[in-house]
C-alpha positions as CSV (number, residue, x, y, z in Angstrom):
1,X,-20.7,-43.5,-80.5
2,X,-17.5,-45.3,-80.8
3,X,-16.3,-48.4,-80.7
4,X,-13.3,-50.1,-80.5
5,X,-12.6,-53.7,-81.3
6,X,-10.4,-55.0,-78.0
7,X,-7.5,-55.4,-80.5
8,X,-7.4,-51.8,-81.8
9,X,-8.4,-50.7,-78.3
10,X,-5.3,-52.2,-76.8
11,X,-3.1,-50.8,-79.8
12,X,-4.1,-47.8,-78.9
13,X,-3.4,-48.1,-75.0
14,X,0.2,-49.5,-76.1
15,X,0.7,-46.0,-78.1
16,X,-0.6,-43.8,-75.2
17,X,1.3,-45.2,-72.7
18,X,4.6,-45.7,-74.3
19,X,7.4,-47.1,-71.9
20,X,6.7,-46.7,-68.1
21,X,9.9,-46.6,-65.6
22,X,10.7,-45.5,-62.1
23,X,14.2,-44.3,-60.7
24,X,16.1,-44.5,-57.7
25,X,19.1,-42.4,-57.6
26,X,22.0,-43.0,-55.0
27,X,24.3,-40.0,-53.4
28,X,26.7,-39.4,-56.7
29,X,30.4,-39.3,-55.0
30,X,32.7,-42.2,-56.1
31,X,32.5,-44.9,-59.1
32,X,29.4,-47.1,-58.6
33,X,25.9,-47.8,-59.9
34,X,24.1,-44.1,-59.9
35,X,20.4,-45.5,-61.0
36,X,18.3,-48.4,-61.4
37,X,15.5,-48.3,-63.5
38,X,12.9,-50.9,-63.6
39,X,10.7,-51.0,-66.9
40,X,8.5,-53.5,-68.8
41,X,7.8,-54.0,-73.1
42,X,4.6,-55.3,-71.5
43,X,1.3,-53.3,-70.6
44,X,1.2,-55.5,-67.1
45,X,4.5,-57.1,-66.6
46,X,4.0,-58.4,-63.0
47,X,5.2,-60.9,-61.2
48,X,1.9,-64.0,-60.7
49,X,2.5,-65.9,-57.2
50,X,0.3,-68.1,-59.1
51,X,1.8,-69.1,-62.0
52,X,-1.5,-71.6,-63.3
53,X,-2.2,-70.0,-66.6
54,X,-5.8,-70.8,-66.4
55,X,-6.2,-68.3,-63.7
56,X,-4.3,-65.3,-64.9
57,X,-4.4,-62.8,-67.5
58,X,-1.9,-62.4,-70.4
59,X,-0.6,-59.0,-71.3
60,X,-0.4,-57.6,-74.3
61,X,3.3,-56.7,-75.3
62,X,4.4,-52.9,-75.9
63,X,7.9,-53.9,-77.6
64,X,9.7,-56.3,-78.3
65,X,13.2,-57.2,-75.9
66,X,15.4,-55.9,-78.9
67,X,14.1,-52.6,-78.5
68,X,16.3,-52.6,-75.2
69,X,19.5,-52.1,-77.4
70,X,18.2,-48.7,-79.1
71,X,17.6,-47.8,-75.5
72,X,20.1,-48.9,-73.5
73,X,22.3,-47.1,-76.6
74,X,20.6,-43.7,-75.9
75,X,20.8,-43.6,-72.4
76,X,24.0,-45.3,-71.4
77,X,27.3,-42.9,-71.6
78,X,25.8,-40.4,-69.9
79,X,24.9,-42.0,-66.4
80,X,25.5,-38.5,-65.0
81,X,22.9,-36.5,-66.8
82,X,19.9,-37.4,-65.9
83,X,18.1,-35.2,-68.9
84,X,19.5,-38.6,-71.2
85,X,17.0,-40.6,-69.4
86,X,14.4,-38.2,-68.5
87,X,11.9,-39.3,-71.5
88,X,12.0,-42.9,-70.1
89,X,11.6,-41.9,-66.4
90,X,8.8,-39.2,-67.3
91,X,6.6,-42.7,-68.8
92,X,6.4,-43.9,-65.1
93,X,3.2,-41.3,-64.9
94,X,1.4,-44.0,-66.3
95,X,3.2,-46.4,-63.8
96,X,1.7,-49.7,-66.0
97,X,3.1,-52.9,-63.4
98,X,6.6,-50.5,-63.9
99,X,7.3,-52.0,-60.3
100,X,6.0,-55.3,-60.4
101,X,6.9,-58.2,-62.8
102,X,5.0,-61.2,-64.4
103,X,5.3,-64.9,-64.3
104,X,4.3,-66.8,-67.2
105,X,6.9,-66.3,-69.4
106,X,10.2,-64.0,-70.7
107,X,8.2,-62.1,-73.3
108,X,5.8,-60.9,-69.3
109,X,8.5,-60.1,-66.7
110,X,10.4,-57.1,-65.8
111,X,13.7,-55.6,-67.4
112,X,16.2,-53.8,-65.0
113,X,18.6,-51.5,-66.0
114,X,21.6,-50.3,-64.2
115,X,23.6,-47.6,-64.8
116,X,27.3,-48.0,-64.0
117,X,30.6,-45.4,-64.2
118,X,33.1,-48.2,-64.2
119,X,33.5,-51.5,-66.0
120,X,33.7,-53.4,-62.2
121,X,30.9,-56.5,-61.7
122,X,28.2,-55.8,-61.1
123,X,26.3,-58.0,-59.1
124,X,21.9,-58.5,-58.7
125,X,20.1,-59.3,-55.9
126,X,16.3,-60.0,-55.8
127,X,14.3,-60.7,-52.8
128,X,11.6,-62.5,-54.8
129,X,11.9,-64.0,-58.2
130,X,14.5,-64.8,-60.5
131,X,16.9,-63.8,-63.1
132,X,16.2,-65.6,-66.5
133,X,19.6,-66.1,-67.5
134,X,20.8,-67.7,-64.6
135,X,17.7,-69.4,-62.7
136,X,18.4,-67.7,-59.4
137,X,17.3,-64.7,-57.7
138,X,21.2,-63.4,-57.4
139,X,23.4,-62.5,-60.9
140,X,26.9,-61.3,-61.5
141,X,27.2,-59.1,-64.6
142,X,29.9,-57.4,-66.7
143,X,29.8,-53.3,-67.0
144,X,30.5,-51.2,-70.0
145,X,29.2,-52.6,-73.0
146,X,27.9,-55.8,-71.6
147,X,24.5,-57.1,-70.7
148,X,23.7,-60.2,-68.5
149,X,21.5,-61.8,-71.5
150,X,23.4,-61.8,-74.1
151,X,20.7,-61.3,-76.3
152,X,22.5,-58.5,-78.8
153,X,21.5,-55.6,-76.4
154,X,24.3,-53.6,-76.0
155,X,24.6,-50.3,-73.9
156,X,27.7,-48.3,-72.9
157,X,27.7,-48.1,-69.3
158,X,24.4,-50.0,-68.9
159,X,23.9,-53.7,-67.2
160,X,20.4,-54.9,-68.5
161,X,18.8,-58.2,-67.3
162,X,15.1,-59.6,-66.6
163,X,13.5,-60.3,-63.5
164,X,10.6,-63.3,-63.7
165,X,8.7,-65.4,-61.4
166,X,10.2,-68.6,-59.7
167,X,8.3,-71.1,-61.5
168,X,9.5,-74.1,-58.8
169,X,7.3,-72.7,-56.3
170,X,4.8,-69.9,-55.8
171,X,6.3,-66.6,-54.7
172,X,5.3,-64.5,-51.4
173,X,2.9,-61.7,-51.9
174,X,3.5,-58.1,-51.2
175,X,6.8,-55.8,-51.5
176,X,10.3,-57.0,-52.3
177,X,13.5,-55.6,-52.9
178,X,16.4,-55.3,-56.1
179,X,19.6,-54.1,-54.9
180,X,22.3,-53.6,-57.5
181,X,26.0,-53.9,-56.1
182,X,28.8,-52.4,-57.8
183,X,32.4,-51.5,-55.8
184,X,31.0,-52.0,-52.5
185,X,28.0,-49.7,-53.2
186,X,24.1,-50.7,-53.3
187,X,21.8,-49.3,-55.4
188,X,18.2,-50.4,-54.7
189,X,14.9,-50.9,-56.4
190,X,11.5,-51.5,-55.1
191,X,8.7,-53.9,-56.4
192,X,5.9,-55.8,-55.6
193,X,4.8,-59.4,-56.2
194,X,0.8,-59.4,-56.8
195,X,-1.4,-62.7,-57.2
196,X,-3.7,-63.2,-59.7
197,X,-6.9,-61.5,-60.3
198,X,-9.5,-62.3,-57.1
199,X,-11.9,-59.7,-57.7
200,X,-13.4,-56.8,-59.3
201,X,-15.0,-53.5,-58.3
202,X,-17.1,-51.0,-60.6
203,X,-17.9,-47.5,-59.8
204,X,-19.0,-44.5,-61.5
205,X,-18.2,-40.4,-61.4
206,X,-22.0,-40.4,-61.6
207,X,-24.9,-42.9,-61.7
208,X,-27.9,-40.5,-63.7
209,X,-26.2,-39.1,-66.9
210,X,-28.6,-37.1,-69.6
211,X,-29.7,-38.3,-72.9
212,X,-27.5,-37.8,-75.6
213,X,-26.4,-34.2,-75.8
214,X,-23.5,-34.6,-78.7
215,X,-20.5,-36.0,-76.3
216,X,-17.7,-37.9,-78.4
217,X,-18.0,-40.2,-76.3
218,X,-13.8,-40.2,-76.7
219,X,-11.8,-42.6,-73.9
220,X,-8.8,-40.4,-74.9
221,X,-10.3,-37.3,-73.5
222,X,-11.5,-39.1,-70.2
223,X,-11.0,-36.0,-67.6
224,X,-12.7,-33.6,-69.9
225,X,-15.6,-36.1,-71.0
226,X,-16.8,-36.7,-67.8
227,X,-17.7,-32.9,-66.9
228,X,-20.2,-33.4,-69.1
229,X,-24.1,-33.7,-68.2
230,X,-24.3,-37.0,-70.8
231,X,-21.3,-38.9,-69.9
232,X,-20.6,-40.6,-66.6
233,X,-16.9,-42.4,-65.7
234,X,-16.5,-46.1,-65.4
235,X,-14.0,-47.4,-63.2
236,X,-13.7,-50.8,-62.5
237,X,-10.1,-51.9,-60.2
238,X,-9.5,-55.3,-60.2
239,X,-7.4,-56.7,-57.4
240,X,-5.2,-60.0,-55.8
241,X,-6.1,-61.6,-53.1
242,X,-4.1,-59.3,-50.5
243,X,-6.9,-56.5,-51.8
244,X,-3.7,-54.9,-53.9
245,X,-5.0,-53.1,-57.2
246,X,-3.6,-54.7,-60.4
247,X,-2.1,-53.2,-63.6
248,X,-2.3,-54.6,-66.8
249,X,-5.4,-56.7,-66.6
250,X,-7.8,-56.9,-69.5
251,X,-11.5,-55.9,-68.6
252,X,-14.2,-56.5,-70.6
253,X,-17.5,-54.2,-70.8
254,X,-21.1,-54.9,-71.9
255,X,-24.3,-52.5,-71.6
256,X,-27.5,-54.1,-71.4
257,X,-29.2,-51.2,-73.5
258,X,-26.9,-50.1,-76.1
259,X,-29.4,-47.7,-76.7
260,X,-29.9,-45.8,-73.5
261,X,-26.2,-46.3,-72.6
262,X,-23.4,-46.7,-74.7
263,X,-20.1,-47.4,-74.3
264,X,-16.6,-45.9,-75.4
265,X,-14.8,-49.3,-75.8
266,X,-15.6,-52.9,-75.4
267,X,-12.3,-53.6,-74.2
268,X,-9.7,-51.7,-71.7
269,X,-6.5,-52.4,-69.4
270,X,-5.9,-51.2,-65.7
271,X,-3.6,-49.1,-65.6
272,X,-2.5,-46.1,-63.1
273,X,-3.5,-43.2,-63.2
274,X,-4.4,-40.3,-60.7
275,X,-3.9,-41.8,-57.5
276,X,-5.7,-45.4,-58.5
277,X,-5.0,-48.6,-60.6
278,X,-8.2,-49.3,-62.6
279,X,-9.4,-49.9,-65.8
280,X,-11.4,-46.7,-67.6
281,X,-14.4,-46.4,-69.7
282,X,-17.2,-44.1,-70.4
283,X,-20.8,-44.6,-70.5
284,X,-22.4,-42.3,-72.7
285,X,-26.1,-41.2,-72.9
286,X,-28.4,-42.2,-75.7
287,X,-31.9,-42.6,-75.2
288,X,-34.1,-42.0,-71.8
289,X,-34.2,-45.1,-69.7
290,X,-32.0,-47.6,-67.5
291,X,-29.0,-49.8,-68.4
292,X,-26.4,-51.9,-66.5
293,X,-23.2,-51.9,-67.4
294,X,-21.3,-54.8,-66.5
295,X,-17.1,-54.9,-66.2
296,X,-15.7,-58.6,-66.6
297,X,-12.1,-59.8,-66.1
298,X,-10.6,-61.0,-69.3
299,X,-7.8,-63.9,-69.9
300,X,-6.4,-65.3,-72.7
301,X,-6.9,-69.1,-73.2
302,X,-4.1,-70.6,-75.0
303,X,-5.9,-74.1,-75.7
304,X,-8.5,-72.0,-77.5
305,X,-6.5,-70.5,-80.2
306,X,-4.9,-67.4,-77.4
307,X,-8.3,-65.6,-77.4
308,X,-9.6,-63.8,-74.8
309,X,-12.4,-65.1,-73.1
310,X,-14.2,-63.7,-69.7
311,X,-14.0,-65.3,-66.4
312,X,-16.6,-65.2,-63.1
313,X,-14.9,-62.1,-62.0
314,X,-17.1,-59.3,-62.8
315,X,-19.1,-56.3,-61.3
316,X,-22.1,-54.6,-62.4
317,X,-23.6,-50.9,-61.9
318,X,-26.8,-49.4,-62.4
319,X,-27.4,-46.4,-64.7
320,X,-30.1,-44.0,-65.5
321,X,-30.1,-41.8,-68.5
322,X,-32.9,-38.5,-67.7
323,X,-34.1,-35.8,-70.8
324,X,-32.4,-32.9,-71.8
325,X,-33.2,-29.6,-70.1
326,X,-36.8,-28.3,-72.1
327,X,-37.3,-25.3,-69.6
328,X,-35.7,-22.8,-67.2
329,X,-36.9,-21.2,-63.7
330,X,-35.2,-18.2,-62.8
331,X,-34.8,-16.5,-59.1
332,X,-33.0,-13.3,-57.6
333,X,-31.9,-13.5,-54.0
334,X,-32.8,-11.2,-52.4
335,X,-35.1,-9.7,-55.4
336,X,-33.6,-5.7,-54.8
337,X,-31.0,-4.6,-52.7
338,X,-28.7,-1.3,-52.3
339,X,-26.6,-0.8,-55.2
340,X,-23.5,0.3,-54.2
341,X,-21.0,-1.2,-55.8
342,X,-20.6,-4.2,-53.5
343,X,-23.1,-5.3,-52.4
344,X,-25.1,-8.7,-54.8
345,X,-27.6,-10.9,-55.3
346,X,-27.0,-14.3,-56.1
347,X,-29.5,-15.7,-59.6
348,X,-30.0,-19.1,-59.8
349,X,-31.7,-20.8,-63.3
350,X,-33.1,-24.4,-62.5
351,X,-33.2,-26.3,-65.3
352,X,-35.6,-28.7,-66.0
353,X,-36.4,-32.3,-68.3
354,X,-39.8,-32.5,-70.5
355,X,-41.1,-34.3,-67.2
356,X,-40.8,-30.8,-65.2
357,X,-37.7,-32.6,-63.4
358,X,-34.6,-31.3,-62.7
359,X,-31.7,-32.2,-65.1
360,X,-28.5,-33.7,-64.1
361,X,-25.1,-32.4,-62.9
362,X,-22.8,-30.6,-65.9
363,X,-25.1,-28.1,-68.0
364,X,-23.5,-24.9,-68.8
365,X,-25.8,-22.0,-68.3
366,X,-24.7,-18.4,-69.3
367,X,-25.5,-15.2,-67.2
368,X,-25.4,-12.1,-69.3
369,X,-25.6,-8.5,-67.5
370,X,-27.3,-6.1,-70.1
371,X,-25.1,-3.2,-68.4
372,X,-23.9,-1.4,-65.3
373,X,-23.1,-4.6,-63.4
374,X,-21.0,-7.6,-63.0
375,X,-21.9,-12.1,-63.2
376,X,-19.6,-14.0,-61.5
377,X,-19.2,-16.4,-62.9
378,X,-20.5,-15.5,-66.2
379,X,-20.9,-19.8,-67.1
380,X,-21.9,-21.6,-64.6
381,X,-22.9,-25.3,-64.5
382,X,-25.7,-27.3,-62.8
383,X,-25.5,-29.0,-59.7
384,X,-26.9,-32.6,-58.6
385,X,-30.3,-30.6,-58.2
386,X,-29.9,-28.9,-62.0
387,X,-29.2,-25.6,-60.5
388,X,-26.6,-23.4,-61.4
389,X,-25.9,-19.8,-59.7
390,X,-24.0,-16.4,-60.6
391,X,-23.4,-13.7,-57.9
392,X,-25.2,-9.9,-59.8
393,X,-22.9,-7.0,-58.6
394,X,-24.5,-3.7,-59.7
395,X,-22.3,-0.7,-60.2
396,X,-22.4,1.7,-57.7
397,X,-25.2,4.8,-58.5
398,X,-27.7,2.7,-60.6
399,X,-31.2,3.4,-59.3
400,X,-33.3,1.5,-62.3
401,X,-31.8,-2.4,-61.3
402,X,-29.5,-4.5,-63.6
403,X,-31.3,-6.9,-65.5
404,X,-29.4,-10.3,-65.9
405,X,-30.1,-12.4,-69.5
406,X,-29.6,-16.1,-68.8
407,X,-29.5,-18.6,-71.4
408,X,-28.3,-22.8,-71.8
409,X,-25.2,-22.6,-73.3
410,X,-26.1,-25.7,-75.5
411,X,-29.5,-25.0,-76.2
412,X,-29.8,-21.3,-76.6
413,X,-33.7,-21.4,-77.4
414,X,-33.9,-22.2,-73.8
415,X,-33.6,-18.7,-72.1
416,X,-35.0,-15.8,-69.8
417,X,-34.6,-12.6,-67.7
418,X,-34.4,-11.7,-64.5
419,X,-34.0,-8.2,-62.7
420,X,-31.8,-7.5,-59.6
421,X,-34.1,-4.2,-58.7
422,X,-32.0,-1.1,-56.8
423,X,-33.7,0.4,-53.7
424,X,-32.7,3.4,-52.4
425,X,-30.5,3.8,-50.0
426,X,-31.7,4.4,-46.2
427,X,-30.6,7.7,-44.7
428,X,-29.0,7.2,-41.2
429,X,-31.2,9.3,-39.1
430,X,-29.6,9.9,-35.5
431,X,-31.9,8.8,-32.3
432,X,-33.6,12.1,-30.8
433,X,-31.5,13.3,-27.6
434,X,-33.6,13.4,-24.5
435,X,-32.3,15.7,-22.2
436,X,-32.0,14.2,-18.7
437,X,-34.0,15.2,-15.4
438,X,-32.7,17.4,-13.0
439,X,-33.5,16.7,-9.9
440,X,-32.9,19.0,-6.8
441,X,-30.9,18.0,-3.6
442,X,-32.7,17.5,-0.8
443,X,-31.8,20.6,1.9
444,X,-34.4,20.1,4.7
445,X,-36.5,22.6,6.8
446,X,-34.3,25.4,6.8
447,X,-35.1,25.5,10.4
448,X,-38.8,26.9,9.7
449,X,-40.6,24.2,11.4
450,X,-41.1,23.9,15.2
């Protein structure tokens, strides 16, 4: 399996994720701000209501602040094609803390860029924290080539400037507010001022995985990993005290049984990512048995040399790792029908451990029709009960059945028949016709009788 030291697996994070942004674009008409775009160089880069430093996490830093000049070069001039920018606002997929900012220091806080059409002030407004070159949360700066900084990062038609914390007092939780003025017209930005971690929670795709089947046991190739029968998805979302999910924080992982289940890194950041803030992981199956794996918040201690050390915060899951399939069961329902074409029967193959139990969720299993008849699907996988199905069509006209060849895709020595027998079609014999009863009408005596 592989393993990552938390160094390389941060590196690698830093690469993958590049530079997350988010843009909010005002009704283009006369000269004035058209976009702000709110960005970090760090993997977090939020703002900490909480500015102690023995509470909160450290980030880890994606660039360095003089990086903002070969940016700001290649997007500014161009303010009014948005294809200039559209590399840095297709990053905000990863959406790492890209709107929220950090406290601790100008190396962890938020840049803003502004793009502007004239060279008229421009002036910054934030509801909650401040701008580090002038210690308040309002800034007038120049247009054209001009930053607010003046830190050598230059941009043509850019305003840049950083957004931290208030470090005289702790800020107010939850959603604030940029707004960008330039000849009488506001541009604004949202963000969001988080506190520091307050607790953890770890789920899983799935908590029974299968011993090891070959997975790579590859973080990178998270959505396709976990589809697979030995490989379940760790999740673990760490969160403020207000219950809102945290970017950037550093989680630690440990396994109790290295052996049963491993682990793709021992190190990984929250980050977004479809629909969630959390930090990934995968726990991969070795040998049959049970493990816990255990997700720990991680901050850096800067009295002990900046090393990451765990905290209390943690959460644990259970695991189970089962055998490999070692048999198959196969079924036709129903066993024969009328082979016309349309109608089927569905084949199900149960797969099963060396204990005679069923195996776990994600084994590929192939259904093969010898001829004259149709598997949909042709692979199917397992379900939670270590079933999986195919519908049998035969072709219209065949009388002798269609016999289905099923096999485990990843074990091929594990396979087995099954017949889907034809039965004659049932003539449609009309009901006999009865023919009614006559009955006379009544006419009396005729006058006969006294």
């Amino acid at each position: 399996m592989k393993k990552f030291t938390i160094l390389a697996g941060l590196m690698t994070l830093a690469l993958f994720i590049g530079v997350a942004g988010t843009t909010f674009r005002a009704d283009r008409a006369e000269a004035r701000p058209t976009d702000v775009i709110s960005f970090s160089p760090d993997v977090c880069a939020f703002v900490i209501a909480d500015i102690d430093a023995s509470s909160s996490s450290s980030c880890y830093s994606l660039l360095n602040p003089n990086s903002l000049a070969t940016i700001a070069d290649a997007l500014g001039g161009d303010v009014d094609d948005p294809d200039t920018y559209a590399d840095l606002v297709d990053g905000s997929a990863a959406q790492v803390g890209s709107e929220s900012i950090w406290s601790q220091s100008s190396m962890q806080s938020m840049w803003v860029l502004v793009f502007v059409t004239n060279d008229d002030p421009v002036h910054l407004d934030a509801d909650e924290g401040v701008w580090l070159s002038s210690g308040t949360s309002q800034r007038d700066c120049g247009a054209g080539e001009q930053d607010c900084n003046n830190d050598g990062t230059k941009g043509d038609g850019v305003v840049v400037d950083n957004l931290a914390a208030e470090t005289a007092a702790p800020l107010d939780l939850g959603d604030a507010v940029v707004t960008a003025t330039q000849s009488g017209i506001d541009v604004e930005m949202d963000y969001t001022v988080v506190g520091p971690p307050d607790d953890i929670a770890l789920t899983a795709t799935k908590d029974t995985i299968q011993e090891d089947s070959g997975a790579d046991c590859d973080l990178g190739d998270y959505d396709d990993e976990i589809g697979l029968p030995d490989v379940t998805g760790l999740l673990a979302e760490v969160v403020d005290e207000d219950d809102t999910a945290l970017t950037g924080i550093q989680v630690g992982w440990d396994s109790s049984d290295t052996d049963a289940v491993d682990l793709s890194m021992d190190a990984s950041v929250s980050m977004f990512s479809s629909g969630q803030a959390s930090a990934r992981n995968l726990g991969c199956g070795g040998d049959v048995g049970e493990a816990t794996v255990t997700a720990t918040v991680l901050e850096w201690v800067t009295d002990d040399g900046s090393a990451l050390h765990p905290t209390d915060i943690d959460d644990e899951i259970d695991l189970t790792v089962v055998g490999a399939p070692a048999s198959m069961t196969l079924a036709a329902n129903p066993p024969s029908i009328t082979c016309n074409g349309v109608n089927n029967a569905e084949v199900s193959a149960t797969l099963l451990d060396s204990a005679g139990k069923p195996v776990v969720a994600g084994n590929s299993v192939r259904f093969e029709v010898v001829a004259l008849g149709i598997a949909t699907p042709i692979i199917a996988k397992t379900d939670a009960n270590g079933v999986a199905k195919s519908k049998i069509t035969p072709l219209s006209g065949v009388t002798a059945g269609v016999t289905v060849l099923v096999s485990v895709v990843d074990d091929d020595s594990i396979e087995g028949n099954v017949l889907v027998a034809c039965q004659p079609a049932v003539p449609i014999v009309p009901p006999p016709v009865t023919p009614p009863v006559v009955t006379p009408p009544l006419t009396g005596d005729a006058g006969l009788l006294p």
